[in-house]
C-alpha positions in Angstrom: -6.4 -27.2 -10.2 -6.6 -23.6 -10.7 -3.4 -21.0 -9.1 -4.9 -18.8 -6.8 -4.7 -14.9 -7.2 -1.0 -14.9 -5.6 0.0 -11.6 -3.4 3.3 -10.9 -2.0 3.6 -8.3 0.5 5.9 -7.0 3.4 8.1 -4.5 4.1 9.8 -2.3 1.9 13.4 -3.8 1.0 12.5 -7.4 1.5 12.8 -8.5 -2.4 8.8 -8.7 -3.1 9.9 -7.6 -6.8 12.7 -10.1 -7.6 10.2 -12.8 -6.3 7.2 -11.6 -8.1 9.5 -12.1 -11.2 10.6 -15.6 -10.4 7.0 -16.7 -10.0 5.8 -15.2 -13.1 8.3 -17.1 -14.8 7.8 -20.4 -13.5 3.5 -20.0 -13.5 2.9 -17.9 -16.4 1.7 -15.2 -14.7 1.3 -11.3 -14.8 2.2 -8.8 -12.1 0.0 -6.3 -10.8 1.5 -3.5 -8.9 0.0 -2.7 -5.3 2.5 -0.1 -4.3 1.1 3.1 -4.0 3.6 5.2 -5.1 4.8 3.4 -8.2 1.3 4.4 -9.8 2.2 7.5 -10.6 4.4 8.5 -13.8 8.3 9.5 -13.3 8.5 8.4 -9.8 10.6 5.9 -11.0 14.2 6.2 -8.7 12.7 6.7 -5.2 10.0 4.4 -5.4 12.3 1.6 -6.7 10.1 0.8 -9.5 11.7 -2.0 -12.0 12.7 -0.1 -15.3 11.3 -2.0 -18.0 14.3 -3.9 -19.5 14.4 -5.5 -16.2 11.0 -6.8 -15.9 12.1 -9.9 -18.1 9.2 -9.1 -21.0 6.4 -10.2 -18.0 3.6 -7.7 -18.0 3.0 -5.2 -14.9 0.0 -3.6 -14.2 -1.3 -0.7 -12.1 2.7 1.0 -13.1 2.9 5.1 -14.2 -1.0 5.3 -14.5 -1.7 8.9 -12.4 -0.1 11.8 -12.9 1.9 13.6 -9.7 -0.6 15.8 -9.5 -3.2 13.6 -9.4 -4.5 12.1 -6.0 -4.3 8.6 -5.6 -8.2 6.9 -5.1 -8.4 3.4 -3.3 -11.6 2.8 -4.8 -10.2 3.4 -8.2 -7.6 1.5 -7.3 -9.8 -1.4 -6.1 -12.1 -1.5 -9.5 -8.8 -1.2 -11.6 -6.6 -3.8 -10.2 -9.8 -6.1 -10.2 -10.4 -5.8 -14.0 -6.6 -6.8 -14.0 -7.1 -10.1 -12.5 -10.2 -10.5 -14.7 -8.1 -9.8 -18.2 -5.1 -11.6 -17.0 -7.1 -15.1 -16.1 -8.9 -14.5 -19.1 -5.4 -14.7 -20.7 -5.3 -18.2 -18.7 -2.2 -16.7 -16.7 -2.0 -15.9 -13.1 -2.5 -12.6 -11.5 0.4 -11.9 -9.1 0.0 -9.0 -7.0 3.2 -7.6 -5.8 3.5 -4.3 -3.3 3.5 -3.3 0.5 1.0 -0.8 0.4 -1.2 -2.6 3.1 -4.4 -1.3 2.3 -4.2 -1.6 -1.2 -3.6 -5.1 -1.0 -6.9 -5.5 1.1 -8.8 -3.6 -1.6 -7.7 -5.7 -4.7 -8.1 -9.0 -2.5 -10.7 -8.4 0.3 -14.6 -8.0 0.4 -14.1 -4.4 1.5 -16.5 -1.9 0.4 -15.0 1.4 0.0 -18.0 4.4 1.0 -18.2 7.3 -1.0 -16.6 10.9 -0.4 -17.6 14.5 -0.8 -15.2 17.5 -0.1 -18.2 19.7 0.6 -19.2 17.4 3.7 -15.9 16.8 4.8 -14.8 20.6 4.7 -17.9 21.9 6.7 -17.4 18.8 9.3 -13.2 20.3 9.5 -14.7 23.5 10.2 -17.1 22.7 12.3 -14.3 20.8 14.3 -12.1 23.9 14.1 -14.7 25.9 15.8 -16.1 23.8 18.1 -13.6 21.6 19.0 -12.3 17.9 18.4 -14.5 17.0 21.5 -17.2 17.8 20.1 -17.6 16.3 17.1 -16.2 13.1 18.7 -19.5 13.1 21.1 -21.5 13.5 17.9 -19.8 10.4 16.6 -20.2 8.3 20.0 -24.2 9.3 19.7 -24.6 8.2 16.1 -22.3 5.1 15.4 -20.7 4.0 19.6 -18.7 0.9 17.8 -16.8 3.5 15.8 -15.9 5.4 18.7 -14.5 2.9 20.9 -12.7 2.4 17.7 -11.0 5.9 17.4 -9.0 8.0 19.3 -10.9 10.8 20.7 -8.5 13.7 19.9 -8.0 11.9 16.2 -9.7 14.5 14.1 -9.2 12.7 11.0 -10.6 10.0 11.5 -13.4 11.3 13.3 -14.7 13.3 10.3 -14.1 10.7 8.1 -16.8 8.5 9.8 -19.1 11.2 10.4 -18.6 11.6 6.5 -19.8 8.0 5.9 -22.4 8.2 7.9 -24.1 11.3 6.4 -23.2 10.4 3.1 -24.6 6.6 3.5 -27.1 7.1 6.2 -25.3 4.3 7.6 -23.1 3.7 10.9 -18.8 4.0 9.9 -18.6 0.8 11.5 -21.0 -0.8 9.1 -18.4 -0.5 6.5 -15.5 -1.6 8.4 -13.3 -4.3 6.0 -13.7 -7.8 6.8 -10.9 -10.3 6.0 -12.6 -12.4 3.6 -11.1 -13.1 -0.4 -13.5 -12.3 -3.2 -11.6 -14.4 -5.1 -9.7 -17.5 -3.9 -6.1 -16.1 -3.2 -3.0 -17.2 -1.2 -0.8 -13.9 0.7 3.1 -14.6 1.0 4.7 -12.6 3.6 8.5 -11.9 2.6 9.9 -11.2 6.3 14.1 -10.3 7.4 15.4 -9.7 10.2 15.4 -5.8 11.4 18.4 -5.3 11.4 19.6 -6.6 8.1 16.4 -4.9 7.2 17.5 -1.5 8.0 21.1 -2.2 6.6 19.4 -2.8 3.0 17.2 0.4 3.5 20.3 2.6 4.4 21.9 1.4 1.9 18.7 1.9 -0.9 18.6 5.4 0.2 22.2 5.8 -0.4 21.8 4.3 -3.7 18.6 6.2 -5.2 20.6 9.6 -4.4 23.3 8.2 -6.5 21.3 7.2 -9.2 19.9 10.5 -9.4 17.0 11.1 -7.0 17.3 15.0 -7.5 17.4 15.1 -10.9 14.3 12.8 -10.9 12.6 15.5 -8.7 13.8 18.2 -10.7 12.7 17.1 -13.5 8.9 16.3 -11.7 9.1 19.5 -9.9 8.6 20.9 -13.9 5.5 18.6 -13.9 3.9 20.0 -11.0 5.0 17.6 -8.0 4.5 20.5 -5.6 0.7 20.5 -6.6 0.4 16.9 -5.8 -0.4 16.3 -2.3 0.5 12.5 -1.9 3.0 12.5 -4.6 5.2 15.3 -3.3 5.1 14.1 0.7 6.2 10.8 -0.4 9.3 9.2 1.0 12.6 10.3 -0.5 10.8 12.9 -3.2 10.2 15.3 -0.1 13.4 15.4 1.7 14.8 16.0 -2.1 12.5 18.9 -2.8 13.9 20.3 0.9 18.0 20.3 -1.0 16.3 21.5 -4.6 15.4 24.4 -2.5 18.4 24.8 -0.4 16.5 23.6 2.8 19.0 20.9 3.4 22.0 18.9 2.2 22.4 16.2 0.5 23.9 14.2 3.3 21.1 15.2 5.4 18.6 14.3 3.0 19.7 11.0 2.6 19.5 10.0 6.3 16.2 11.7 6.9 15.1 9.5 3.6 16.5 6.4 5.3 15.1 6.7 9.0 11.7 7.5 7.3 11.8 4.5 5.5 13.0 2.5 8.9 9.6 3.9 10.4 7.9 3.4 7.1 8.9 -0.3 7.5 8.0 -0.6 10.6 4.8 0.4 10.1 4.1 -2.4 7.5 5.4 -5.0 9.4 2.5 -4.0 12.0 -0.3 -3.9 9.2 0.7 -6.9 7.8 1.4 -9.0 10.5 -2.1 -9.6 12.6 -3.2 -11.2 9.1 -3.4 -14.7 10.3 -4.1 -16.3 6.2 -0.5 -14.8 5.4 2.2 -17.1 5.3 5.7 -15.9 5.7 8.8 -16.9 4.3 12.1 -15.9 5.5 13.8 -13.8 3.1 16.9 -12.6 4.5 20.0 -15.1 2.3 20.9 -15.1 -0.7 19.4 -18.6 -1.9 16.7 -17.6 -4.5 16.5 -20.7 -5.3 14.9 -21.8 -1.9 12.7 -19.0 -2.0 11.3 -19.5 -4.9 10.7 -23.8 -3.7 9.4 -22.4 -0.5 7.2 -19.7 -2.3 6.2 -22.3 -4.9 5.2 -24.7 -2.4 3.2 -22.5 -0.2 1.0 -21.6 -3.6 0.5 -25.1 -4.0 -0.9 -26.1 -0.6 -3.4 -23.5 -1.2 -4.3 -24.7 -4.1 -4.9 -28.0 -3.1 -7.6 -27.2 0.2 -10.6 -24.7 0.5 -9.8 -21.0 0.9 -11.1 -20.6 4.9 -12.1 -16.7 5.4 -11.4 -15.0 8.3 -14.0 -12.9 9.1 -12.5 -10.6 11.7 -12.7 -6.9 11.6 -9.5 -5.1 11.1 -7.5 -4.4 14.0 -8.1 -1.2 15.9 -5.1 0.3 15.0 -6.1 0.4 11.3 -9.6 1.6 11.8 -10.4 4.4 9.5 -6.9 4.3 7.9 -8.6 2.0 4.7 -10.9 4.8 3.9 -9.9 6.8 0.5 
């Protein structure tokens, strides 16, 4: 019997790291990060990346590879994390991927092929919608690919130039290339879920804690590296209300509740991507008893194990159409 590809996901604060340690123990496995965020070097503190001593000697992958300059790349992502589960099963361990970065998860797991980009197209379809309009180029879209436009909002510029990108780069509809629910590779996804409330007592008190453990010095100390010329990097949750006090936008006090209500909606906005995924299984997370967890978790990866991986074939929800793209 051979251990699926195991994934835990969920919302932020739910204790996907502690449990991706206490499988890798028990299986022999490796962990391979699918939080966006914790790829890129020195965004240690507001991320909540695991420093090293406590990672219990098990191997992480997919940690402090991109600079915070550097944009992040779901197809890069995709390949990378992919040659992970190749080297670590050549190893004869198990791959456990560990994150709540929804969309990443689907590109390491998922038959989902990622179409190409080009600034050039993109930047003359943004200026074509400056000057003629939103409307416009949303007609376009309904003439050339009509699934994708029932799909998207008609004042949603973004995602209206992003499938007019695909189709003049691939010659092919947007919708064509819409993700399908289906593993590559035979995996099992464990939900961690807790109750919202408790859930947003643990984030408020996370934010509290990374400004404590010295967020702003973290960001200083980036800010030399060239955060602000990092588009994801320096918008990401925690990093940008601290750049806002670094530059005497804001206090401190105020920073750390602006940190923690974006991370309330962040979460929030997890639990909705991960939720209409019918092949994950949840496990209540919210005591203390890792022990259970851990049986529970254990158990779940051996049922899979044990009976025929059944795709589901669905497209992804509305909601999420056009979000995947890189």
């Amino acid at each position: 019997m051979t251990t699926p590809i195991i994934a835990l996901v969920g919302a932020t604060a739910t204790g996907k790291s502690d449990l991706g340690l206490d499988l890798a123990e028990r299986l022999d496995g490796e962990v391979v990060n699918a939080d966006a965020m914790q790829l890129y070097r020195g965004m240690d503190i507001g991320t909540a990346k695991l420093p090293v001593p406590e990672r219990r000697g098990i191997p992480h992958h997919q940690l402090d590879v991109l600079d915070v300059t550097e944009e992040a790349s779901v197809a890069a992502y995709q390949h990378a994390a992919r040659a992970d589960f190749a080297a670590i099963r050549g190893r004869g361990r198990v791959p456990i991927l560990v994150g709540g970065s929804g969309l990443y998860v689907r590109a390491a797991l998922d038959r989902l092929e990622i179409p190409p980009t080009d600034s050039g197209v993109r930047q003359a379809l943004e200026a074509d919608a400056a000057s003629r309009g939103t409307q416009a180029l949303f007609e376009r879209l309904r003439d050339l690919d009509p699934e994708a436009a029932q799909r998207i909002q008609p004042n949603n510029t973004r995602r209206i130039v992003r499938a007019l990108e695909v189709i003049e780069l691939t010659g092919r509809p947007f919708s064509a290339s819409l993700p399908k629910r289906e593993f590559v590779s035979p995996a099992v996804i464990l939900g961690l879920s807790v109750d919202r409330a408790r859930l947003d007592e643990r984030i408020d008190a996370r934010a509290a804690r990374m400004f404590e453990d010295g967020l702003l010095d973290e960001v200083s100390q980036l800010l030399r590296h060239g955060l602000r010329d990092g588009f994801t990097a320096s918008r990401a949750i925690g990093y940008a209300q601290s750049i806002a006090v670094l530059d005497g936008e804001s206090t401190l006090e105020q920073a750390v509740e602006s940190t923690a209500q974006a991370t309330r909606r962040f979460a929030r906005r997890q639990e909705s991507w991960f939720r209409p995924d019918q092949r994950t299984m949840w496990l209540p997370a919210d005591g203390t008893d890792r022990d259970a967890l851990l049986a529970a978790a254990l158990e779940a990866v051996e049922r899979a194990a044990t009976r025929p991986t059944e795709a589901d074939s669905a497209d992804v929800s509305e909601r999420h159409t056009g979000e995947w793209a890189p």
